[in-house]
C-alpha positions as CSV (number, residue, x, y, z in Angstrom):
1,X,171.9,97.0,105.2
2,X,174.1,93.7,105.2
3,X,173.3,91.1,102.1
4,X,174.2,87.6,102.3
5,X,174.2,86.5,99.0
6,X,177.1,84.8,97.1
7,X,179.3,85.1,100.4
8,X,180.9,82.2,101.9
9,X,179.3,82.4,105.2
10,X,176.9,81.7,107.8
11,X,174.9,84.4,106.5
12,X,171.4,83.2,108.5
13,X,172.8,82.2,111.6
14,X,175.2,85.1,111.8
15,X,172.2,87.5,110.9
16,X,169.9,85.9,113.1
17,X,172.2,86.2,116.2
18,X,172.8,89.8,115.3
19,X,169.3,90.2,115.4
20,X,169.5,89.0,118.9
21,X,172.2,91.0,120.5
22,X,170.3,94.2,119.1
23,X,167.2,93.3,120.6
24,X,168.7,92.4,123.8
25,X,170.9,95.2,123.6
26,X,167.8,97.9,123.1
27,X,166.0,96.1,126.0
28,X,169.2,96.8,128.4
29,X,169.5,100.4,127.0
30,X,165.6,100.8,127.6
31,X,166.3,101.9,123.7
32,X,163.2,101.7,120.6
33,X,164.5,99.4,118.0
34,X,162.6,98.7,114.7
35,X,163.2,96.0,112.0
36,X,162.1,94.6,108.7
37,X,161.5,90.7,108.6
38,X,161.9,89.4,105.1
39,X,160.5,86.1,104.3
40,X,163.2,83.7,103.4
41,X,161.1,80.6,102.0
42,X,162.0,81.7,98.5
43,X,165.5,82.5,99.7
44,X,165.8,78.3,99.8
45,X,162.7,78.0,97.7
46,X,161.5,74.7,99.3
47,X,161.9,74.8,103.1
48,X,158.3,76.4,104.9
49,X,158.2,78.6,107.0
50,X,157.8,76.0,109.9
51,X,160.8,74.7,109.2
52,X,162.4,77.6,109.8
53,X,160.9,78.7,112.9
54,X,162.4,75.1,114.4
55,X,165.5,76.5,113.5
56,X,165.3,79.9,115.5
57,X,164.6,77.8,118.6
58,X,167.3,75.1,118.0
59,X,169.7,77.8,117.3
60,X,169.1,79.4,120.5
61,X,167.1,82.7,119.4
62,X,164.6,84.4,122.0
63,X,161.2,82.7,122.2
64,X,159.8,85.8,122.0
65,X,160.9,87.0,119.1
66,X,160.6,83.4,117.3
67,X,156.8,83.5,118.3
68,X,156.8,87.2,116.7
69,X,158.3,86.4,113.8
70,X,155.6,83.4,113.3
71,X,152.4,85.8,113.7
72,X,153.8,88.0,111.2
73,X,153.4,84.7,108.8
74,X,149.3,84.3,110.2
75,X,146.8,85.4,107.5
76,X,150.1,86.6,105.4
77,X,149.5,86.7,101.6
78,X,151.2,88.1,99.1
79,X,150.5,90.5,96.3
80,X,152.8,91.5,93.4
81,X,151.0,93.7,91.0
């Protein structure tokens, strides 16, 4: 587990382009790779998720796996009991 907070960093790019390479890497390798997406709306507490998914693509990550990360969002709600 890597946390971001209070480091001066690029903590969501850096992250994100991790997220890449190990994906690409596991594809190469013919390797399973699992991951946890965490929503990060509150993490800036005013930017949608939208907003965020322009970002993957102007940052350069994988389509696929921006288009992935958006249908996890479809029909999402949230419960905290």
């Amino acid at each position: 587990p890597r946390q971001r907070g209070f480091i001066c960093a690029m903590g969501c790019s850096e992250n994100l382009k991790l997220l890449q390479l190990m994906i690409k890497h596991a594809k190469r390798e013919h390797r399973e790779l699992g991951g946890v997406f965490v929503d990060i709306a509150k993490a800036f507490d005013t930017i949608c998720h939208q907003h965020n998914f322009r970002g993957l693509v102007q940052r350069g990550v994988d389509p696929h796996v921006v288009h992935l990360a958006g249908e996890m969002y479809e029909n999402f709600t949230t419960y905290i009991d």
